[in-house]
C-alpha positions, 0 to 999 in steps of 0.5 A, a space after each residue: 500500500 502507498 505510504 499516504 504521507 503525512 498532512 501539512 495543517 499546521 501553521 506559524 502560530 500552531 509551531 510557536 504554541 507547540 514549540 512553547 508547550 514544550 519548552 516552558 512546561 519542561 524549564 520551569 517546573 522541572 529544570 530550575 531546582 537542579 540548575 540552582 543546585 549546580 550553579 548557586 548565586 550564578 544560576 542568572 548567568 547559567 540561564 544566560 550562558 543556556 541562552 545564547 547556546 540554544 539560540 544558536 541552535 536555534 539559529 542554525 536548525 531554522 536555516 537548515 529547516 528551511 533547506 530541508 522540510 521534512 521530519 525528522 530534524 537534524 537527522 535529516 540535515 545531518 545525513 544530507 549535509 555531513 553523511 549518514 552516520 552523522 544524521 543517523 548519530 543525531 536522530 538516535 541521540 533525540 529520540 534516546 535523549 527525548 524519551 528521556 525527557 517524556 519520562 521526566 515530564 510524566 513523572 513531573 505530572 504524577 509529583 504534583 498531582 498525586 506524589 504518593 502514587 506518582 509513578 503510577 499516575 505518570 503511567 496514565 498521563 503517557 497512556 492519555 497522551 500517547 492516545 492523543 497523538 494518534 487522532 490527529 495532528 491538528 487536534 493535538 496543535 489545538 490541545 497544546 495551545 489550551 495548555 500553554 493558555 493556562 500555564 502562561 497565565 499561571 506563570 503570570 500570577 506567579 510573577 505578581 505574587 512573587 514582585 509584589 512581596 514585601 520580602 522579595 529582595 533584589 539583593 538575592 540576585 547578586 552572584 557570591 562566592 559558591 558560583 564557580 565556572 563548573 558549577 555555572 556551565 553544568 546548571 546551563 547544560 541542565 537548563 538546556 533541557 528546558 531550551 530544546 523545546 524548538 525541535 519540535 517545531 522543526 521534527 514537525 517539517 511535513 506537517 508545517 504549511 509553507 515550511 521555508 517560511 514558517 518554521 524559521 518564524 516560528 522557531 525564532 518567536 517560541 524562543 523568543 517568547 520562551 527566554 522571556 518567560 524563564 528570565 522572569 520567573 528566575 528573577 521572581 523566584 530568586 528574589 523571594 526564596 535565595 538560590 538555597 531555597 531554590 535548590 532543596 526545593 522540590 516545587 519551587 514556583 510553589 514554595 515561592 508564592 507561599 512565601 510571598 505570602 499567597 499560599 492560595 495560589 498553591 495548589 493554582 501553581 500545583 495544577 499550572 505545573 501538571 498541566 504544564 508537564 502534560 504539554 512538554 509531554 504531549 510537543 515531546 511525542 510528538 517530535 520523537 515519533 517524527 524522528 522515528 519515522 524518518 529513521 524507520 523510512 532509511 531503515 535505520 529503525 524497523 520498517 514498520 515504525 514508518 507506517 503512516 495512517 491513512 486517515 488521521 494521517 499520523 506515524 501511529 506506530 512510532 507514537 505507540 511504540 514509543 509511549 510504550 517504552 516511555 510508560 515503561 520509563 516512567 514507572 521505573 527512573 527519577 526525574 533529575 537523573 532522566 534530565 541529565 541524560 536527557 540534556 546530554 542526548 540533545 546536546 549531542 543533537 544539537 552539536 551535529 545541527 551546528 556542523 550541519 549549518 556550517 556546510 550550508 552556503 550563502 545562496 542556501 541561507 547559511 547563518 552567519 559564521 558565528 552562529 554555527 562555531 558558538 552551537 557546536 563548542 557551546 553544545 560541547 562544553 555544556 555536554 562535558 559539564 553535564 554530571 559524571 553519571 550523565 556523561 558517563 551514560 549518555 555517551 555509552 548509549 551513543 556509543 551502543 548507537 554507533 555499534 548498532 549502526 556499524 553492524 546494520 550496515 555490515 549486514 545490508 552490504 553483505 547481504 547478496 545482491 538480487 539475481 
């Protein structure tokens, strides 16, 4: 049967609001504890140093979006740009790293709404979500933009409550003495995790309308919008608990607003922060199915993840597939370690993108030299700071994809040619 390919029904707006669902339901809620652990009175300037990576990364994934407007990201632009084992490194790099990445989501859901049986509740939400994904891509857009409705206006009571205080205190935000550059470069790479939501948009190529135009857009506005948001709220945070506070915190943006003296905003933040990591779960989904396609369709992943359904016009496979091994996560790893590997895994992405945007010439919209030299040394660096057990394991399983491809391709050239 003819693969009936995928529907382009999204446009510039629906890439913004899936690009944010992603990235503001995974930094705020669930990046900002383990980032001010890491870096101390220096975690503005470790959000700054994320900053500028991811919008080099960004920079550089929506010039070669442009260029090439298929799913799948980087794994795509690395195979046409730096050869096959670059873009199959890359795609296999995302999907470990963002499944990863959904297990912390759907856990980050079962902590706040029930943290007793947590593990249990984050199972459900992945079943729920996973379903959602396969009725359709527009319906999923529409249901993103519901929940980044409420978590924005949920972030924006928090920043009322928090600089309206009468304890908040700017003298909180002044860098001391436990900021040390290691600790600065691992809270970035932390926070990165939160940063990378705009991959979505640019996994989403097949089903964007006008690509050329609207992903580069889309991309530059969700970021945009995006820092915005996560340099606010630190400042909020940060000025009414202090960065040790920020660091034990489990809930952060909750324990902030009790403090600030609105402790019936709570159980509000409580529910912002559920429907929040639902959000990143359900953009996240979505673009690890994406790649799993592409990779399915190069035969790199079995064939059959790359069936298309004829009627929602969705890769319902690789949905189920991987929200099966996602629930299977989420019953079993922690959160903070899961966001290590996760960072690691998509830094690595990211680092092969930035090569990729190197290639590009001027008449194929090449970013500025810059742009690309800062992606890669800064995706490197920040992968290198990541903690021991994150680097140590992120580069085994990298390791593990490179063997798997170097013996998927042994037995493809050994196999006898047709008579």
């Amino acid at each position: 049967m003819t693969d009936p390919g995928l529907s382009r029904q999204l446009g510039t707006a629906d890439g913004v609001i899936i690009g944010l669902g992603s990235m503001i339901g995974a930094g705020i809620f669930a990046a900002l504890a383990p980032a001010a652990a890491a870096a101390g009175s220096g975690l503005l300037i470790a959000l700054a140093v994320a900053a500028v990576v991811a919008y080099c990364n960004a920079t550089s994934s929506a010039r070669l979006a442009a260029r090439y407007p298929a799913s799948g990201g980087t794994y795509v632009y690395g195979r046409e740009r730096l050869g096959e084992f670059w873009g199959y490194l890359a795609g296999w790099g995302f999907i470990v790293g963002k499944t990863a990445s959904c297990a912390a989501m759907a856990l980050t859901v079962g902590s706040y709404v029930w943290p007793g049986q947590a593990h249990a509740v984050a199972v459900a939400a992945v079943v729920a979500v996973t379903g959602l994904t396969c009725v359709g891509v527009q319906r999923t857009a529409w249901a993103t933009r519901v929940i980044v409705t409420i978590v924005l206006a949920v972030l924006a009571a928090v920043l009322t409550a928090c600089l309206t205080s009468p304890v908040a205190d700017a003298g909180r935000l002044v860098i001391g003495s436990d900021a040390t550059p290691g600790g600065v470069l691992q809270a970035a790479g932390l926070l990165f995790f939160a940063f990378a939501g705009y991959a979505r948009i640019a996994t989403l190529g097949e089903e964007m309308r006008d690509p050329t135009r609207t992903i580069p857009r889309a991309i530059t506005v969700a970021l945009a919008i995006a820092l915005a948001v996560y340099a606010a709220v630190a400042v909020a945070v940060l000025m009414v608990l202090g960065p040790a506070m920020v660091a034990a915190a489990t809930d952060p943006l909750a324990q902030a607003v009790a403090a600030a003296g609105r402790p019936w905003l709570v159980p509000v933040v409580r529910v912002g922060a559920a429907v929040a990591a639902v959000g990143s779960l359900l953009a996240l989904l979505l673009g690890v199915s994406r790649t799993t396609l592409a990779m399915a369709r190069d035969r790199h992943l079995p064939r059959w993840l790359a069936a298309v359904s004829p009627r929602a016009r969705v890769p319902r496979h690789a949905g189920v597939a991987i929200g099966t091994i996602v629930a299977v996560l989420a019953a079993t790893v922690d959160v903070r370690g899961a966001i290590g590997f996760s960072s690691f895994g998509v830094l690595a992405y990211y680092a092969i993108a930035n090569a990729s945007a190197w290639t590009l010439t001027p008449a194929e919209g090449r970013p500025p030299r810059l742009v690309p030299v800062v992606g890669l040394g800064g995706c490197l660096l920040l992968a290198l700071f990541l903690p021991v057990s994150s680097v140590l394991t992120g580069a085994a399983v990298l390791g593990l994809g490179a063997v798997a491809y170097a013996l998927t391709r042994r037995r493809s050239t050994d196999r006898p040619a047709p008579r």
